[in-house]
N, C-alpha and C positions, 0 to 999 in steps of 0.2 A: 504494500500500500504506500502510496507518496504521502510525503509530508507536505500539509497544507502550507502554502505560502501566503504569507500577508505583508502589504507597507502600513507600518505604522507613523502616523504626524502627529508632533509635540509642538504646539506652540506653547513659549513661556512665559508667563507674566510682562518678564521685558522684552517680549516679543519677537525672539531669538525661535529660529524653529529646529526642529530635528528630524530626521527620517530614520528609520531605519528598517531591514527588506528583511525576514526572516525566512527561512525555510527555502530558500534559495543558495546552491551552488555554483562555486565559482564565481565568473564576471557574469551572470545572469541576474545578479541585483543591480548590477547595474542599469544594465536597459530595463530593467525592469521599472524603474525607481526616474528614469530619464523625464520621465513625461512632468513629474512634479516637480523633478528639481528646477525645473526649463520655468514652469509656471509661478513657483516660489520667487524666483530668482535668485536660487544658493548658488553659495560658493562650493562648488566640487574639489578644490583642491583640498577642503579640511575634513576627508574622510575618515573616519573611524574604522579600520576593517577588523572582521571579526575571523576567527580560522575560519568559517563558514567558505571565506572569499578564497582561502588559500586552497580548499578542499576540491576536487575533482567529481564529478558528476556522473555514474554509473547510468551507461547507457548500454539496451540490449537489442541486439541484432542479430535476425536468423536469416538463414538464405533461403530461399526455396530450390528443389533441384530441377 
């Protein structure tokens, strides 16, 4: 079974926001996450990555004959 993925948005009292993409491997939080950042207007340079980003994404492939 996959793990459900979510973005979560924090905005804070002093109006600083946060995102962060759960349940996603790899650079797939990223695009995932692109559409808000773009509309926010954050800065992507001050990412926070979590092992999640560093982890690799099990993919299965069968051939037919």
């Amino acid at each position: 079974m996959s793990q459900r993925k979510t973005i979560t948005v924090v905005v804070k009292p002093d109006g600083t926001v946060e995102l962060s993409a759960d349940g996603y491997k790899g650079k797939s939080c990223l695009e995932a996450s692109k559409f808000l950042e773009e509309a926010l207007g954050l800065q992507t340079g001050n990412r926070k990555k979590t092992p999640d980003f560093y982890a690799t994404e099990t993919v299965k492939q069968t051939q037919k004959a």
